[in-house]
N, CA, C and O atoms as CSV, one atom per row, in Angstrom:
chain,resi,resn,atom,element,x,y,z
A,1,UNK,N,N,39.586,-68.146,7.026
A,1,UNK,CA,C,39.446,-66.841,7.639
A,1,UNK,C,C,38.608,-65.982,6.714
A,1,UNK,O,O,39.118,-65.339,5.797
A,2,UNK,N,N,37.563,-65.986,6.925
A,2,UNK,CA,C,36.706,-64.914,5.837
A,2,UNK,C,C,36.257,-63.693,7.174
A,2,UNK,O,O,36.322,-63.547,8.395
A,3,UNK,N,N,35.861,-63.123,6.128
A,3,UNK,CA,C,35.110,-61.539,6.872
A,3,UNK,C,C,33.672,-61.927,7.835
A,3,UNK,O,O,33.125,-62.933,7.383
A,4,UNK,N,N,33.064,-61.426,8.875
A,4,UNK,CA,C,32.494,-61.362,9.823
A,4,UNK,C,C,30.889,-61.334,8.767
A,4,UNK,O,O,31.072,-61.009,7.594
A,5,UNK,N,N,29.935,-61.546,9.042
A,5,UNK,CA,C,28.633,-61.273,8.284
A,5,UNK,C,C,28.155,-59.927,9.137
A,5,UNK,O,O,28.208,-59.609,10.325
A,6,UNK,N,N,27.656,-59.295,7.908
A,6,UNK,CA,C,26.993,-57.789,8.208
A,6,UNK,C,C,25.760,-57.947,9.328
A,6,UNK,O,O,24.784,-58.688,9.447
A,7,UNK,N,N,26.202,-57.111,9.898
A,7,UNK,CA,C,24.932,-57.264,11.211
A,7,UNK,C,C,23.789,-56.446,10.496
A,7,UNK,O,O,23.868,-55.399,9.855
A,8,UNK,N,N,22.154,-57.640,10.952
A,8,UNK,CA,C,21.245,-56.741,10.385
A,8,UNK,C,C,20.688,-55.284,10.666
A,8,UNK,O,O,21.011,-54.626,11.655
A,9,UNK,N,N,20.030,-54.963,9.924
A,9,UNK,CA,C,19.565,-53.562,9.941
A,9,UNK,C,C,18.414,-53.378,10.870
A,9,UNK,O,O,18.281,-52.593,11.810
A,10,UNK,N,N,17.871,-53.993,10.542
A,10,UNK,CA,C,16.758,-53.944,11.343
A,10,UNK,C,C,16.764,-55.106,12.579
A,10,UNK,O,O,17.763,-55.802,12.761
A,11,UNK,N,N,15.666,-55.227,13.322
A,11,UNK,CA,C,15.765,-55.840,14.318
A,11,UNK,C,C,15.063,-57.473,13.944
A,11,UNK,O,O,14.637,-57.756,12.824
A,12,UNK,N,N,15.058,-58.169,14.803
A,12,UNK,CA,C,15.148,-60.001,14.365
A,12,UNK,C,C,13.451,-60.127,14.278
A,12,UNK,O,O,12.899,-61.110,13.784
A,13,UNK,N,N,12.744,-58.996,14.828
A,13,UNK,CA,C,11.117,-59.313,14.371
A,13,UNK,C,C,10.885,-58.022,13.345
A,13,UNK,O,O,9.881,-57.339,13.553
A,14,UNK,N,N,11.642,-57.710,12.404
A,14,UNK,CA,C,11.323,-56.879,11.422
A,14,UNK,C,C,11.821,-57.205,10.057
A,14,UNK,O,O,12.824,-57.876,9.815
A,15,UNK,N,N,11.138,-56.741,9.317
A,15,UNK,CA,C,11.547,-56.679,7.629
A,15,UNK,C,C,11.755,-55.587,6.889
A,15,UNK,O,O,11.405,-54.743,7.713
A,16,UNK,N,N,12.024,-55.064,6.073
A,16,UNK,CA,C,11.846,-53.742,5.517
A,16,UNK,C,C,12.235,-54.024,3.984
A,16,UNK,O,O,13.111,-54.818,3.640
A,17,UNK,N,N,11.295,-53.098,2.948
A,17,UNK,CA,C,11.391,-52.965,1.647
A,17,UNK,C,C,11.862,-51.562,1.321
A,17,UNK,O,O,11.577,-50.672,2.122
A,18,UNK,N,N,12.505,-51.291,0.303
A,18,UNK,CA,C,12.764,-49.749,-0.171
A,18,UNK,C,C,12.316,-49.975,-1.377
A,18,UNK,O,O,12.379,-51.110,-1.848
A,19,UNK,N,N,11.740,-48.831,-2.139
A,19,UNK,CA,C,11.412,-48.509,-3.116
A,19,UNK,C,C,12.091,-46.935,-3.852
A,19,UNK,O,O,11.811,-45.827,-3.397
A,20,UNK,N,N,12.912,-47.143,-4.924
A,20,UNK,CA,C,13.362,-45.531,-5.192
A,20,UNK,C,C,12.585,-45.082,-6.355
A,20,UNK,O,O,11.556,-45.666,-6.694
A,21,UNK,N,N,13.137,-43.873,-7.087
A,21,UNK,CA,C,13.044,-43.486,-8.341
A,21,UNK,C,C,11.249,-43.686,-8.727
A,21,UNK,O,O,10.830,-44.229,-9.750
A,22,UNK,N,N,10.531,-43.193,-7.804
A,22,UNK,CA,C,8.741,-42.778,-7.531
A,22,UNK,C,C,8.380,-41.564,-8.267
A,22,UNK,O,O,8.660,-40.458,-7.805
A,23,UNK,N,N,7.883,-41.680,-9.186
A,23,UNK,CA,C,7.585,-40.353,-9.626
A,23,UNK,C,C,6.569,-39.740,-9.542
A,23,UNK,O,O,5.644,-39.695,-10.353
A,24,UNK,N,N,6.729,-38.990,-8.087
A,24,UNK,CA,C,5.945,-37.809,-7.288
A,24,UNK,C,C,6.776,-37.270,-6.722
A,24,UNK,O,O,7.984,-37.488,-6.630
A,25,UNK,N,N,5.773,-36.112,-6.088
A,25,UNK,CA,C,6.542,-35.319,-4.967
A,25,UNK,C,C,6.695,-36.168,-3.587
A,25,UNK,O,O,5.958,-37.138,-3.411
A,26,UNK,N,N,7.160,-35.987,-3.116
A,26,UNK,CA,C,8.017,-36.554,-1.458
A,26,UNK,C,C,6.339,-35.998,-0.806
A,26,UNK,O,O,5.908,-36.722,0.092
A,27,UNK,N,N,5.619,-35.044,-1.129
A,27,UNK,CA,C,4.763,-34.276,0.438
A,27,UNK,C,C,3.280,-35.553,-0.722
A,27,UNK,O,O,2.414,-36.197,-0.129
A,28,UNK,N,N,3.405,-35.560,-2.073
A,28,UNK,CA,C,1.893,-36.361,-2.301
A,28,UNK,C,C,2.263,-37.665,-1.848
A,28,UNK,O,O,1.399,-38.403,-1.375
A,29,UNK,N,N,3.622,-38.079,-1.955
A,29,UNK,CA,C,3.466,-39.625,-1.035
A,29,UNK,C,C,3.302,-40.145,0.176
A,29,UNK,O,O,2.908,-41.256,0.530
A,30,UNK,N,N,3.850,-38.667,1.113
A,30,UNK,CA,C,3.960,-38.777,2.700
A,30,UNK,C,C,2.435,-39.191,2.810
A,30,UNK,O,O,2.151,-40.267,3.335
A,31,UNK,N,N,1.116,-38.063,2.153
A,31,UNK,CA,C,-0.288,-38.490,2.469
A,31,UNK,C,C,-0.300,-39.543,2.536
A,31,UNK,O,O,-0.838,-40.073,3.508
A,32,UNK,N,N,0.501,-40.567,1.174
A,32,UNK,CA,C,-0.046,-41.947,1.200
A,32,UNK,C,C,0.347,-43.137,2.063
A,32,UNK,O,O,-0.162,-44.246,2.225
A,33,UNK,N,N,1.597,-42.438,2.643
A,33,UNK,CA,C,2.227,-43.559,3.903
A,33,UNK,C,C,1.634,-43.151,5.150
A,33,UNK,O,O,1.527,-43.989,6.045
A,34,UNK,N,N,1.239,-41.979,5.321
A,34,UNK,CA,C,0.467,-41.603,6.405
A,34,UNK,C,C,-0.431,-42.376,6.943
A,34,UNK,O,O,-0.386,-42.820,8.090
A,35,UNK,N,N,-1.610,-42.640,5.822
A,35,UNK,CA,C,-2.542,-43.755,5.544
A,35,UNK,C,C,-2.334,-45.086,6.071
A,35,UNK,O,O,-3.323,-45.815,6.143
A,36,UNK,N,N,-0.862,-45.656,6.570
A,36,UNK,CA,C,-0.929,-46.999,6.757
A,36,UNK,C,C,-0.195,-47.081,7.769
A,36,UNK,O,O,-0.352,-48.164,8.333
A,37,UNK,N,N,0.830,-46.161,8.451
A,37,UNK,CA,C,1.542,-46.407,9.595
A,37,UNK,C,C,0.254,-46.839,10.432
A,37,UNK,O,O,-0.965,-46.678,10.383
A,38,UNK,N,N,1.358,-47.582,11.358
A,38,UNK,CA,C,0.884,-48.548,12.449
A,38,UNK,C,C,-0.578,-49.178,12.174
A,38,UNK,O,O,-1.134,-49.475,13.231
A,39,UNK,N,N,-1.280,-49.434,11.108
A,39,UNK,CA,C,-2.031,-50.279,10.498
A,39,UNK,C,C,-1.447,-51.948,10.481
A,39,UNK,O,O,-0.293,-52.265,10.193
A,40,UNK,N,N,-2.329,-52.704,10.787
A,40,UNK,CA,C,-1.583,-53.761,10.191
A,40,UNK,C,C,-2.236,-54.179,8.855
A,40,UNK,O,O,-3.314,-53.885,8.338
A,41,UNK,N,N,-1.014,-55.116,8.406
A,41,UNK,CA,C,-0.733,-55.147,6.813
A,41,UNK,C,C,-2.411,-55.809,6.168
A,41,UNK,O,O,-2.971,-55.239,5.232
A,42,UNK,N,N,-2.938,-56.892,6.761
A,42,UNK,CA,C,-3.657,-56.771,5.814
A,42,UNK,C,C,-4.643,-55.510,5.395
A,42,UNK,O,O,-5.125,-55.175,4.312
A,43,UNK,N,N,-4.739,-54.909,6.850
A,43,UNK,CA,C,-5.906,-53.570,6.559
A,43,UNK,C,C,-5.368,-52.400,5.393
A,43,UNK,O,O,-6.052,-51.743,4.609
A,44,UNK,N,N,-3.868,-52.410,5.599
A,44,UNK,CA,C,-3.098,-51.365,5.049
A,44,UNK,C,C,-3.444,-51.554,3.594
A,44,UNK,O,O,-3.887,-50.708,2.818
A,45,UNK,N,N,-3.056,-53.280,3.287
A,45,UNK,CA,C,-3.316,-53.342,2.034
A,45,UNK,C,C,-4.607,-53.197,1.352
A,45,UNK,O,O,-4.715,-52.751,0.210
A,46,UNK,N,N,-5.392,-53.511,1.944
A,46,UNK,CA,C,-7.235,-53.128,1.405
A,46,UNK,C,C,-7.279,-51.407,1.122
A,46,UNK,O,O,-8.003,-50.845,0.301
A,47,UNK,N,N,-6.401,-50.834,1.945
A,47,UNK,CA,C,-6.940,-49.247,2.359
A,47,UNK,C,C,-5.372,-48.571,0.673
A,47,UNK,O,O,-4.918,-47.515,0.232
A,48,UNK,N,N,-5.280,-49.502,0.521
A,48,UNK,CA,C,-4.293,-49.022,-0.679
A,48,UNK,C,C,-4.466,-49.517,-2.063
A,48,UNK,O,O,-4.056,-49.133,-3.158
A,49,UNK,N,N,-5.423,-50.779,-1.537
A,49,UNK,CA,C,-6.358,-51.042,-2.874
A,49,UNK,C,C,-7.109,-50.063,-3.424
A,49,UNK,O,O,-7.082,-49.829,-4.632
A,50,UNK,N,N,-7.907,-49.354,-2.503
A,50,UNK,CA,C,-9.126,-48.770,-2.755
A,50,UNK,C,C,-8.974,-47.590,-2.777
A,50,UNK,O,O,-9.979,-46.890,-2.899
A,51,UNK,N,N,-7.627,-46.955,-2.662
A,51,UNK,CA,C,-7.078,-45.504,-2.449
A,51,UNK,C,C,-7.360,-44.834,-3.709
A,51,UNK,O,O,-7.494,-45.555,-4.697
A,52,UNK,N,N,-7.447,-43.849,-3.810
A,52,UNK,CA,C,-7.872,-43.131,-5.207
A,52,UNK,C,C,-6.836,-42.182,-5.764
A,52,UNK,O,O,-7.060,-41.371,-6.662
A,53,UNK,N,N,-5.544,-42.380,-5.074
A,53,UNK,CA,C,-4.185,-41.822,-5.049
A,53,UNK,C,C,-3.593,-42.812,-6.559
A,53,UNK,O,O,-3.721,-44.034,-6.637
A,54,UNK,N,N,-2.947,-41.926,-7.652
A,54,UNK,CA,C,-2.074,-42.933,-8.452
A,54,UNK,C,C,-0.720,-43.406,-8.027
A,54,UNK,O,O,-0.138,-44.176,-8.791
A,55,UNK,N,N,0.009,-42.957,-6.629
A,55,UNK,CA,C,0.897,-43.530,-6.306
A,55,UNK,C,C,0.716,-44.760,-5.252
A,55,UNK,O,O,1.578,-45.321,-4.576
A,56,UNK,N,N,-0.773,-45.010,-5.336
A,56,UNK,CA,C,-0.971,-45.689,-4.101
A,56,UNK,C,C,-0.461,-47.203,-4.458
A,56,UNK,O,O,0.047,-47.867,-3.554
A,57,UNK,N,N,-0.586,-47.710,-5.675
A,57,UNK,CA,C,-0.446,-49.143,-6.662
A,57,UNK,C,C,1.086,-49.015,-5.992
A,57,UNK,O,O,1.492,-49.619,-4.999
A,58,UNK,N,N,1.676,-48.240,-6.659
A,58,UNK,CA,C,3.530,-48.357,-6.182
A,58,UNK,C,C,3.822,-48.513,-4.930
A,58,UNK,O,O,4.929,-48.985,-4.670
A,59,UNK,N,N,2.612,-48.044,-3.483
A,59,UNK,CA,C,2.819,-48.269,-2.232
A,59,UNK,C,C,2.785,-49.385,-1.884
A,59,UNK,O,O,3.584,-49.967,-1.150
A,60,UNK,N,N,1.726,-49.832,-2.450
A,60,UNK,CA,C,1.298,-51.106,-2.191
A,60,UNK,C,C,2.042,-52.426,-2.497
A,60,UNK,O,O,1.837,-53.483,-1.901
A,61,UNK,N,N,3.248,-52.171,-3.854
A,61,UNK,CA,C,4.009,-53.187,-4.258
A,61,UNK,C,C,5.111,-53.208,-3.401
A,61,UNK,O,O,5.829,-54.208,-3.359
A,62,UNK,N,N,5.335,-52.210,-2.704
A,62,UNK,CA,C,6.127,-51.777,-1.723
A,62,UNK,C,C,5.995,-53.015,-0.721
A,62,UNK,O,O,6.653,-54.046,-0.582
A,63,UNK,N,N,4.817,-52.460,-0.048
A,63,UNK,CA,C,4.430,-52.940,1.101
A,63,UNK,C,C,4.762,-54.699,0.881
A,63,UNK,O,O,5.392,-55.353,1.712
A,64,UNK,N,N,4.110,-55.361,-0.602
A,64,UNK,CA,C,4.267,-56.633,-0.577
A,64,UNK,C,C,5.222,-56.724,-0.278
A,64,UNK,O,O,5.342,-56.994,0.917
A,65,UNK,N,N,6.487,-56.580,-1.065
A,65,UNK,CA,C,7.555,-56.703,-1.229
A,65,UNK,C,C,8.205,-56.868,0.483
A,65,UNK,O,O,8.987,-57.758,0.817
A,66,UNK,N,N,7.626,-55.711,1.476
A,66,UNK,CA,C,8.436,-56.277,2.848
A,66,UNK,C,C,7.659,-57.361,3.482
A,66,UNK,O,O,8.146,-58.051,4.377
A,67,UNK,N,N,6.330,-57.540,2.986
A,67,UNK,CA,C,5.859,-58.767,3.743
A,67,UNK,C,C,6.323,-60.068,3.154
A,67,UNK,O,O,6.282,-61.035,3.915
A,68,UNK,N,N,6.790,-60.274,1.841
A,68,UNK,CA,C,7.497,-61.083,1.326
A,68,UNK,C,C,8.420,-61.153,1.621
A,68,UNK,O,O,8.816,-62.305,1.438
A,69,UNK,N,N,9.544,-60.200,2.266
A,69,UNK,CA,C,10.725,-60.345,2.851
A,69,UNK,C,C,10.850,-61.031,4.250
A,69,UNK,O,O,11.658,-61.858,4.672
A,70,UNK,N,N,9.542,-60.274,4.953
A,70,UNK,CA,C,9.277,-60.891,6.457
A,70,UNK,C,C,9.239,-62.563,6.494
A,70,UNK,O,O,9.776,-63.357,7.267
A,71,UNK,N,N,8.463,-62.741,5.445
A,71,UNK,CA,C,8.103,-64.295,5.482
A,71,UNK,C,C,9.075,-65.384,4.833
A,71,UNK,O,O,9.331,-66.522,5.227
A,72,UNK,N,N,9.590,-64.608,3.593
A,72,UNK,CA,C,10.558,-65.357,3.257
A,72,UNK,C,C,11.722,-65.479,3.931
A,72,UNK,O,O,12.137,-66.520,4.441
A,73,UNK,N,N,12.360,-64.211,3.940
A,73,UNK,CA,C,14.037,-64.493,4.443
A,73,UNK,C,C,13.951,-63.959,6.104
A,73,UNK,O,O,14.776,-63.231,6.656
A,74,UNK,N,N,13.274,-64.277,6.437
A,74,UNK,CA,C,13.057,-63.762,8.148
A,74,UNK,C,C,12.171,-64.734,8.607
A,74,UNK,O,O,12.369,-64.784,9.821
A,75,UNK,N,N,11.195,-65.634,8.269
A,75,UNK,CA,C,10.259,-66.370,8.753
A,75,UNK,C,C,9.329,-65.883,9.851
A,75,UNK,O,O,9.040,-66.482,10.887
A,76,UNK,N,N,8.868,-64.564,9.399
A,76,UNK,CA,C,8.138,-64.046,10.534
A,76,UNK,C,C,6.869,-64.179,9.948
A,76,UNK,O,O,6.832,-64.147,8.718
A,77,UNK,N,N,5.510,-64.362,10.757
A,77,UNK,CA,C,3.843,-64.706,10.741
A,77,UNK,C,C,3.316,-63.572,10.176
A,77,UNK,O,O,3.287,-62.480,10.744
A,78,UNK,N,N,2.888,-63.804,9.046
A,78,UNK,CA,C,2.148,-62.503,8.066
A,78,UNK,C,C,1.094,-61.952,8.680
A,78,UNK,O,O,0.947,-60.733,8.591
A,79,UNK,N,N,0.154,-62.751,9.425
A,79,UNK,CA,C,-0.852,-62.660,10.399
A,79,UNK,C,C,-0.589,-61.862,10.985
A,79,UNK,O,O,-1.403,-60.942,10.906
A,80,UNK,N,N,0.361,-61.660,11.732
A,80,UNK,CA,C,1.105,-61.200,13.235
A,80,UNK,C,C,1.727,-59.440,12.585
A,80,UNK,O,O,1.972,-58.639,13.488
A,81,UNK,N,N,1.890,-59.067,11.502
A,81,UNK,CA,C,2.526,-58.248,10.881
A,81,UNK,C,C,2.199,-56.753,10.851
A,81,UNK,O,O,1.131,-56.451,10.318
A,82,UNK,N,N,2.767,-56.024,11.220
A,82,UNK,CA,C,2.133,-54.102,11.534
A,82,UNK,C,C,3.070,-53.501,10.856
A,82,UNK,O,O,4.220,-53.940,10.854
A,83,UNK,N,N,2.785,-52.630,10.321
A,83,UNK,CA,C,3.539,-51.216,9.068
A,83,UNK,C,C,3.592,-50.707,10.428
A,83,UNK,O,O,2.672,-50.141,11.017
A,84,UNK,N,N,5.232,-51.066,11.054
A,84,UNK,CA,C,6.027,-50.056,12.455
A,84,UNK,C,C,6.113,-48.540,11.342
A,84,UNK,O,O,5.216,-47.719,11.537
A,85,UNK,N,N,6.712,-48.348,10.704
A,85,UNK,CA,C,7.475,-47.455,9.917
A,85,UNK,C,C,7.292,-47.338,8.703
A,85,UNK,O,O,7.258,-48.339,7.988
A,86,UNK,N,N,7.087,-45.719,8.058
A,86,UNK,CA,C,6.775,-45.959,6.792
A,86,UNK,C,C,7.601,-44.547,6.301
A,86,UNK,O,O,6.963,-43.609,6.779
A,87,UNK,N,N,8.484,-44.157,5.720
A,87,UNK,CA,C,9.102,-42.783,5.623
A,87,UNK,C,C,9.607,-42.712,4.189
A,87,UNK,O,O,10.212,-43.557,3.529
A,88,UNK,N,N,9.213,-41.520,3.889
A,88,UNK,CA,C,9.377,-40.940,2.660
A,88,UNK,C,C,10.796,-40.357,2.184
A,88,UNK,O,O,11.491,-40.258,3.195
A,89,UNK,N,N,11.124,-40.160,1.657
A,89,UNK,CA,C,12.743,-39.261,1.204
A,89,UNK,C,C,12.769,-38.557,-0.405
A,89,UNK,O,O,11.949,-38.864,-1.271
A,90,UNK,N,N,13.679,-37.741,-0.564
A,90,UNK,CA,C,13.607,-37.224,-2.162
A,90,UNK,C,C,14.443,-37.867,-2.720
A,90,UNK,O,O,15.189,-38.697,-2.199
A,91,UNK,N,N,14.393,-37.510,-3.956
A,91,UNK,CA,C,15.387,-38.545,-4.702
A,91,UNK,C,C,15.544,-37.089,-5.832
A,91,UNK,O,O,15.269,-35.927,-5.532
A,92,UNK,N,N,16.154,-37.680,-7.395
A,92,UNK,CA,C,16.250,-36.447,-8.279
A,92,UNK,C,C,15.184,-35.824,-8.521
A,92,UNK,O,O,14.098,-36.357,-8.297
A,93,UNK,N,N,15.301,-34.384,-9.099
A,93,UNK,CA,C,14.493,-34.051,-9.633
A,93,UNK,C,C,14.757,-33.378,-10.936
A,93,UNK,O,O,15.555,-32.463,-11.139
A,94,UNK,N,N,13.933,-33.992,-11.826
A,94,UNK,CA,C,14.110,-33.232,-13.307
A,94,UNK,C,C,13.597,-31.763,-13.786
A,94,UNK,O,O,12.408,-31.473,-13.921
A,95,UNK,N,N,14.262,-31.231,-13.928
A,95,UNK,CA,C,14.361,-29.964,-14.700
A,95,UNK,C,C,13.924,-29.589,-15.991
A,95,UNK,O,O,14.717,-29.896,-16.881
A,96,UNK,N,N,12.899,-29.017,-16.348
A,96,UNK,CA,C,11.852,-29.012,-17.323
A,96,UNK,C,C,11.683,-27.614,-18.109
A,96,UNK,O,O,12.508,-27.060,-17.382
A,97,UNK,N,N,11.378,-26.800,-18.807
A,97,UNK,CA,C,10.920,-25.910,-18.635
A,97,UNK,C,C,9.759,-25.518,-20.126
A,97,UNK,O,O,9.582,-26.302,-21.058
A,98,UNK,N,N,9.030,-23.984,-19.989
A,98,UNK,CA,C,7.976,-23.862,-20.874
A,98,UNK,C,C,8.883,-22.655,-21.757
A,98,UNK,O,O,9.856,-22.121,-21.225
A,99,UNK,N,N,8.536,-22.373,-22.861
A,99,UNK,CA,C,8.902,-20.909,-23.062
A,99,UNK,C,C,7.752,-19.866,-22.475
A,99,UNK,O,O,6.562,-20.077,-22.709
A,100,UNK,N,N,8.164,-18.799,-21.746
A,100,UNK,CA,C,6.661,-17.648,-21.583
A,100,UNK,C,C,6.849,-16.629,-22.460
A,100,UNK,O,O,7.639,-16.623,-23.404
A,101,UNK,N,N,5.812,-15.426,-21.994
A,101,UNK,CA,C,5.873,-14.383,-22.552
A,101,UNK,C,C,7.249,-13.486,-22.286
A,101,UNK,O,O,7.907,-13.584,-21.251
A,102,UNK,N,N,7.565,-12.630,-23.347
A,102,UNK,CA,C,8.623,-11.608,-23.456
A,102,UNK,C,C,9.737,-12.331,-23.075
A,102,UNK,O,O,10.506,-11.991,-22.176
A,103,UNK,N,N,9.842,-13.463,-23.847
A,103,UNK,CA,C,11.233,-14.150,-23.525
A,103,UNK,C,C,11.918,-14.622,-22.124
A,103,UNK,O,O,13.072,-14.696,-21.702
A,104,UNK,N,N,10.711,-14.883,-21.655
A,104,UNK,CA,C,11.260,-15.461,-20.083
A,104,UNK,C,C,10.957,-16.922,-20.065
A,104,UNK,O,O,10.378,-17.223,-21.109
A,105,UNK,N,N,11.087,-17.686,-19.471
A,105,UNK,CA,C,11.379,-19.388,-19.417
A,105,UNK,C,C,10.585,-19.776,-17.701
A,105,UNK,O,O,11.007,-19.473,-16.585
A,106,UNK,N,N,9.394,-20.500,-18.073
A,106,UNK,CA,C,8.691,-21.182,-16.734
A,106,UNK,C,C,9.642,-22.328,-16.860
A,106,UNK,O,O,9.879,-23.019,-17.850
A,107,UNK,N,N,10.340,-22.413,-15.164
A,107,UNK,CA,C,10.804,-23.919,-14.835
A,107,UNK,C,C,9.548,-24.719,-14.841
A,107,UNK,O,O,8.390,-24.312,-14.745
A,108,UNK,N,N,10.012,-25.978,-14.977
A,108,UNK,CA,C,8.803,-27.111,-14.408
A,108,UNK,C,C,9.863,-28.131,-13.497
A,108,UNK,O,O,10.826,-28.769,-13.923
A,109,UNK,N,N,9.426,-28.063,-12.342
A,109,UNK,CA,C,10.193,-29.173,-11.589
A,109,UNK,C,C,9.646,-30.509,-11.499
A,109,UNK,O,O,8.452,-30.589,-11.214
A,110,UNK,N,N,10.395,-31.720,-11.716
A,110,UNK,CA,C,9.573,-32.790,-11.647
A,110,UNK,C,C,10.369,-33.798,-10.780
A,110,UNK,O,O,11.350,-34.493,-11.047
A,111,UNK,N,N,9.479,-33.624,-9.428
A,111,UNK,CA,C,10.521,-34.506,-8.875
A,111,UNK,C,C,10.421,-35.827,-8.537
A,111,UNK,O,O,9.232,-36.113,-8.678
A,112,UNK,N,N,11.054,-36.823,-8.153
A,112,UNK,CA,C,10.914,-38.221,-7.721
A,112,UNK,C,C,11.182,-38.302,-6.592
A,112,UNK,O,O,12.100,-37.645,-6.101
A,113,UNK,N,N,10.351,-39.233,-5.826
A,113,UNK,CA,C,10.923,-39.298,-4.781
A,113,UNK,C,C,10.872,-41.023,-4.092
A,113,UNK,O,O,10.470,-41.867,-4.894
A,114,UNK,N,N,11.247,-41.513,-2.718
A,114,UNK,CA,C,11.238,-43.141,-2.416
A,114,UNK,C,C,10.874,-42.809,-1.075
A,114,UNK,O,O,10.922,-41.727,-0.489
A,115,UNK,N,N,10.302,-44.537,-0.497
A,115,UNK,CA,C,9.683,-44.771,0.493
A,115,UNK,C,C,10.002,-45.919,0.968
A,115,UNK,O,O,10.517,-46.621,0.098
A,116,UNK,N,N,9.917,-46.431,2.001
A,116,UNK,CA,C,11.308,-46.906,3.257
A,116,UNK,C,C,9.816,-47.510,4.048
A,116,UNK,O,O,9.113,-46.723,4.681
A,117,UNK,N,N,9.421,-49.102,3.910
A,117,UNK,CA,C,8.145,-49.801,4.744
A,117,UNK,C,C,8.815,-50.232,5.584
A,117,UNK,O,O,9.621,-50.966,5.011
A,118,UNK,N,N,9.012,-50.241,6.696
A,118,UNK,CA,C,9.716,-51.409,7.657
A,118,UNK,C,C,8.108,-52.117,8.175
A,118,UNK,O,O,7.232,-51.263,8.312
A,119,UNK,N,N,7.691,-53.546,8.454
A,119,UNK,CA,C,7.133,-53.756,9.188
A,119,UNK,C,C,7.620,-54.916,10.049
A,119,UNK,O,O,8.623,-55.583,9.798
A,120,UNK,N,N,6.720,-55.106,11.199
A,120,UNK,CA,C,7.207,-55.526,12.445
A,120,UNK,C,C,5.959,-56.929,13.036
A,120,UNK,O,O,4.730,-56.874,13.003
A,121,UNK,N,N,6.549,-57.695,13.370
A,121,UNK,CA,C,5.700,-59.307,13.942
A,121,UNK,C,C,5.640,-58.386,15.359
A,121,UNK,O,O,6.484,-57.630,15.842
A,122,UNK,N,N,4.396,-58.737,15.786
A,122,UNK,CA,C,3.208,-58.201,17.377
A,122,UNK,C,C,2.702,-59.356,18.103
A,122,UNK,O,O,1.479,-59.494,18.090
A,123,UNK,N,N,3.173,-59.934,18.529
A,123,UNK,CA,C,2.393,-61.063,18.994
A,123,UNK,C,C,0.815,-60.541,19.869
A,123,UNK,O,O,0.690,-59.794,20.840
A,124,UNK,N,N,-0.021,-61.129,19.227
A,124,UNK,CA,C,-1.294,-61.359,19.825
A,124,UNK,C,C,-1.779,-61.237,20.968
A,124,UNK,O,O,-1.678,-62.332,21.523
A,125,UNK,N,N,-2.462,-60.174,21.916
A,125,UNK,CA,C,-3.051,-60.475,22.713
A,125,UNK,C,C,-4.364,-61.037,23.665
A,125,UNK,O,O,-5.364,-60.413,24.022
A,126,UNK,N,N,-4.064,-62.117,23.872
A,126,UNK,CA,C,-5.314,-63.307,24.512
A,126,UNK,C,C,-6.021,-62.603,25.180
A,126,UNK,O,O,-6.987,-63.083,25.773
């Protein structure tokens, strides 16, 4: 008598990678997932090679990471593969500050934030 297996998260033609603890803001990464929704993966990945964004490298390991999931533990066609979903979230943010003039204190906020690839197998149309 063991326990029931966790029903998946996603659906039986999808994969998804998370990535946390990104150090940017949540609105400079949204630009960079913006960039690849509903792209498919290989274009996504060329267009994140060549991005001139420094969080774009971390998107991109992202992205492997769910097409490696698709193929490995899902057996879905890398070929066949589209960035369905790409969503950003905050995570901590560190608390910094400068000394200013007349004894007042500039915060510096530094925040982190993560990004959530789901992609999805399309079958081909003839």
């Amino acid at each position: 008598m063991g326990k029931d297996k966790n029903p998946r998260r996603v659906a039986d033609n999808e994969a998804m990678a998370k990535l946390r603890m990104l150090r940017t803001s949540p609105q400079k990464l949204n630009l960079v997932a913006a960039m690849i929704r509903g792209k498919k993966v290989d274009r996504a990945l060329t267009d994140l090679t060549f991005s001139k964004k420094r969080i774009a490298i971390d998107v991109k390991k992202c992205l492997q990471s769910a097409i490696a999931n698709a193929e490995n533990n899902h057996g879905l066609d890398v070929d066949e593969l589209v960035v369905a979903e790409a969503w950003v979230g905050k995570n901590l943010v560190m608390k910094r500050g400068r000394p200013r003039a007349r004894g007042r204190f500039g915060r510096i906020m530094k925040p982190f934030s993560e990004i959530t690839i789901k992609v999805r197998q399309i079958e081909e149309q003839a």
